[in-house]
C-alpha positions as CSV (number, residue, x, y, z in Angstrom):
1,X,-40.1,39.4,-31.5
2,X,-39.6,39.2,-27.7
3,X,-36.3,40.1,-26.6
4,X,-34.7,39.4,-22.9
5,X,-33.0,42.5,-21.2
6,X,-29.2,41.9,-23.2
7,X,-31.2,42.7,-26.5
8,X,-30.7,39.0,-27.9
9,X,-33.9,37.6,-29.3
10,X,-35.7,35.4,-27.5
11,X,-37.0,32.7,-30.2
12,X,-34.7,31.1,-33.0
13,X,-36.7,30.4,-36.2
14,X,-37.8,27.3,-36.3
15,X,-39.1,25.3,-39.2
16,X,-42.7,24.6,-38.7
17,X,-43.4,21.3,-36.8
18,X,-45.0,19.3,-40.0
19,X,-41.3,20.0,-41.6
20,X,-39.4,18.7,-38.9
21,X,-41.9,16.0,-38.6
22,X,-40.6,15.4,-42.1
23,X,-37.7,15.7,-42.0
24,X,-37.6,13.4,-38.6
25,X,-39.2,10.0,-41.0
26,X,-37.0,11.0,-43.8
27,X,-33.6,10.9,-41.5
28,X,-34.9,7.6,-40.0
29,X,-36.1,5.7,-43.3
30,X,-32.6,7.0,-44.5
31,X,-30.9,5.5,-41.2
32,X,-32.9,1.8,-41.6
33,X,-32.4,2.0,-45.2
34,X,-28.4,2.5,-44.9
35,X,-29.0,-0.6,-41.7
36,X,-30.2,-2.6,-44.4
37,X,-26.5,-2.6,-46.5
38,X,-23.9,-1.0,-44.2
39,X,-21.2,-2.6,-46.3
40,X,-22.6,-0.8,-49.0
41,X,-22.9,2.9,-47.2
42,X,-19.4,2.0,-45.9
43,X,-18.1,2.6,-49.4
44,X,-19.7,5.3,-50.6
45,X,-19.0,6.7,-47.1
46,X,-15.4,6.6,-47.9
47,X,-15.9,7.7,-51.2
48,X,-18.0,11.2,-49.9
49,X,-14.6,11.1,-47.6
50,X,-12.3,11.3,-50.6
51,X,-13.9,13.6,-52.5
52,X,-14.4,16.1,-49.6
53,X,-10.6,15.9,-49.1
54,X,-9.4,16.6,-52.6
55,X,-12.4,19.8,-52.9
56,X,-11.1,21.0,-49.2
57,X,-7.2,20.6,-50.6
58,X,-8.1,22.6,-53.9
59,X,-9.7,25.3,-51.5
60,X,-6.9,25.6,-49.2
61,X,-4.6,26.0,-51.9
62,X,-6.6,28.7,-53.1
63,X,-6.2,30.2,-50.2
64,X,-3.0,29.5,-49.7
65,X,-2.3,32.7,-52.2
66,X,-4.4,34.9,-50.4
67,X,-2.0,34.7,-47.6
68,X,0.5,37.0,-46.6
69,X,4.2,35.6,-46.2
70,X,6.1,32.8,-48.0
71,X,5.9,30.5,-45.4
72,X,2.4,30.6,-45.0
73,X,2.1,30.0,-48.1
74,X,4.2,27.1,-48.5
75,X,2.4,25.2,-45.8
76,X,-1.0,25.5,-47.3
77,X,-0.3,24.5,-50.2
78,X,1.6,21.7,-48.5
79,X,-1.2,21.1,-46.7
80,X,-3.6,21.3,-49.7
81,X,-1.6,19.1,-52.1
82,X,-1.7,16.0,-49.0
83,X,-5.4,16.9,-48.4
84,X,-5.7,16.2,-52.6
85,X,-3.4,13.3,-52.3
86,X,-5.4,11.5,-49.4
87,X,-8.5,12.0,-50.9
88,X,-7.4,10.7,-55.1
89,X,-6.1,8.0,-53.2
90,X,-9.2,6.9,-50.8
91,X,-11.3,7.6,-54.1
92,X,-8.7,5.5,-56.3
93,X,-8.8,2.7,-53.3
94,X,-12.3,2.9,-51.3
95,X,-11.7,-0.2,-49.2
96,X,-8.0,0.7,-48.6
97,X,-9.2,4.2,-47.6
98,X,-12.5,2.3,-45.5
99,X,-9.3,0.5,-44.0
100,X,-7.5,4.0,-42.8
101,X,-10.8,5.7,-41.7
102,X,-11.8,2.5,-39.2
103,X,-8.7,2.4,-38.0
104,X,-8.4,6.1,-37.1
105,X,-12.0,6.4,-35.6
106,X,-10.8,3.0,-34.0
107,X,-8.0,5.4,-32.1
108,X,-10.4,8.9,-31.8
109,X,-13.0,6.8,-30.1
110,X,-10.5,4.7,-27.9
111,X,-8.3,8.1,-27.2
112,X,-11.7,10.1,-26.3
113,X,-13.4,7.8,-24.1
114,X,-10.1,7.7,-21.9
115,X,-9.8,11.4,-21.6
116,X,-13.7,11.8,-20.8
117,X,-13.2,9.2,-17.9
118,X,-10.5,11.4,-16.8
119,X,-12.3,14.5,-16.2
120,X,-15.3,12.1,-14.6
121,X,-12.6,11.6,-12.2
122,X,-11.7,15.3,-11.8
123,X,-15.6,16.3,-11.7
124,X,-16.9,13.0,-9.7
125,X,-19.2,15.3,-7.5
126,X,-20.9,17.2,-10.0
127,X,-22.5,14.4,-11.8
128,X,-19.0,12.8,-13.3
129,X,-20.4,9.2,-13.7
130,X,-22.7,10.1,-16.7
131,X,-19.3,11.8,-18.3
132,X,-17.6,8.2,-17.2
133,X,-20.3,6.1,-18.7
134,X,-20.5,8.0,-21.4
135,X,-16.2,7.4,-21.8
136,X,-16.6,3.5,-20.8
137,X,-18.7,3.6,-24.3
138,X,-16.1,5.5,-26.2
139,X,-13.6,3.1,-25.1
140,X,-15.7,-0.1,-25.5
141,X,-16.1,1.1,-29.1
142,X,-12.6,1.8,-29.7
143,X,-11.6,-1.2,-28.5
144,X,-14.3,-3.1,-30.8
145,X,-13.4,-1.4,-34.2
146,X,-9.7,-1.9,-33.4
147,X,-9.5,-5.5,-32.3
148,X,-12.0,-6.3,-35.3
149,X,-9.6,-4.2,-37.8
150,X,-9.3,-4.5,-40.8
151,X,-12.5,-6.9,-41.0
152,X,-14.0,-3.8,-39.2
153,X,-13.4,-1.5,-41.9
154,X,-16.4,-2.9,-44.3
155,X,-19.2,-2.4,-41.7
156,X,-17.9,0.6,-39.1
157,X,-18.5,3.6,-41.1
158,X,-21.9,2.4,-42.3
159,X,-23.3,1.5,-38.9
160,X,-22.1,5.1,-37.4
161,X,-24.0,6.2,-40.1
162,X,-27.2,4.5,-39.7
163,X,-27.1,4.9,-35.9
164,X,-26.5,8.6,-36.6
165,X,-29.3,9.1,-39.1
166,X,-31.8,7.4,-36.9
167,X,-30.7,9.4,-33.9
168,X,-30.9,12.2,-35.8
169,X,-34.3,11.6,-36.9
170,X,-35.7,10.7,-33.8
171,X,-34.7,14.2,-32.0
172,X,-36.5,16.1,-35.2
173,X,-39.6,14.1,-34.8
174,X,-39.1,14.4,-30.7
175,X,-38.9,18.4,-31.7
176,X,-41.5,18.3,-34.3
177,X,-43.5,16.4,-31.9
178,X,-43.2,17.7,-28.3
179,X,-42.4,21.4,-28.6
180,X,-45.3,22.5,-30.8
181,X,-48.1,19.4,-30.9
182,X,-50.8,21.7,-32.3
183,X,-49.4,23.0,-35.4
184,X,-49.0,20.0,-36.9
């Protein structure tokens, strides 16, 4: 393995370019196939969601006792016992908890896309327009999923997951593709 001058190595391992290839048409028959019922993904979105939250709350209890002091303590397990709560209840109630989730990527989006046009602003020279297009999306999202909500709530989550898994497929095919054409 080559090695530059601080002793870090020079290549990552990659997987080989067949398996990324792979992996690429998997991601995006995943992302068309979630396109295809986003109401659906939505749901069991929300659902992965809730049950994420109750196994992170039964976690950070646990660790809660592996902490030294009393308060400590007491606010992990707080914290635990509302991450278990949130998450019984968005299980219990997916379209209620579908309803909560828009809603608050209505306001990450809307609140992000503001504070990325602000540092365009600040860094206007140094190539700050693609940072304020970039924040004119995040707020033109926002905006969307919160004037929309709730009827937003049934298709939000779904979409940003197609989108995602497409994306996400495309760049392993681009790297399965471009960065090593002859070992595949």
């Amino acid at each position: 393995m080559t090695t530059y001058d601080s002793g870090t190595p020079a290549a990552i391992y990659a997987p080989p370019a067949w398996l990324r290839v792979v992996l690429g048409i998997v991601l995006i028959l995943g992302g068309v196939f979630v396109l295809g019922d986003i109401a659906l993904a939505t749901l069991i979105s929300t659902l992965f969601i809730g049950f994420t939250a109750i196994i992170v709350g039964a976690f950070e209890i646990v660790h809660a006792f592996m902490t030294k002091g009393l308060g400590a303590l007491i606010w992990r397990v707080l914290l635990g016992a509302l991450y278990i709560v949130f998450g019984w209840m968005v299980v219990n109630q997916p379209v209620t908890g579908a309803l909560a989730v828009t809603y608050v990527i209505g306001i990450v989006f809307l609140a992000s896309g503001i504070v990325r046009i602000i540092v365009a602003i600040r860094h206007r020279g140094e190539a700050g327009w693609l940072m304020a297009i970039s924040g004119a999306f995040g707020v033109l999202a926002g905006l969307i999923i919160l004037s929309g909500w709730p009827a937003s709530s049934m298709w939000v989550l779904g979409l940003l997951l197609g989108i995602d898994l497409i994306s996400h497929g495309v760049a392993w095919l681009t790297y399965g593709w471009l960065l090593s054409p002859r070992s595949i």
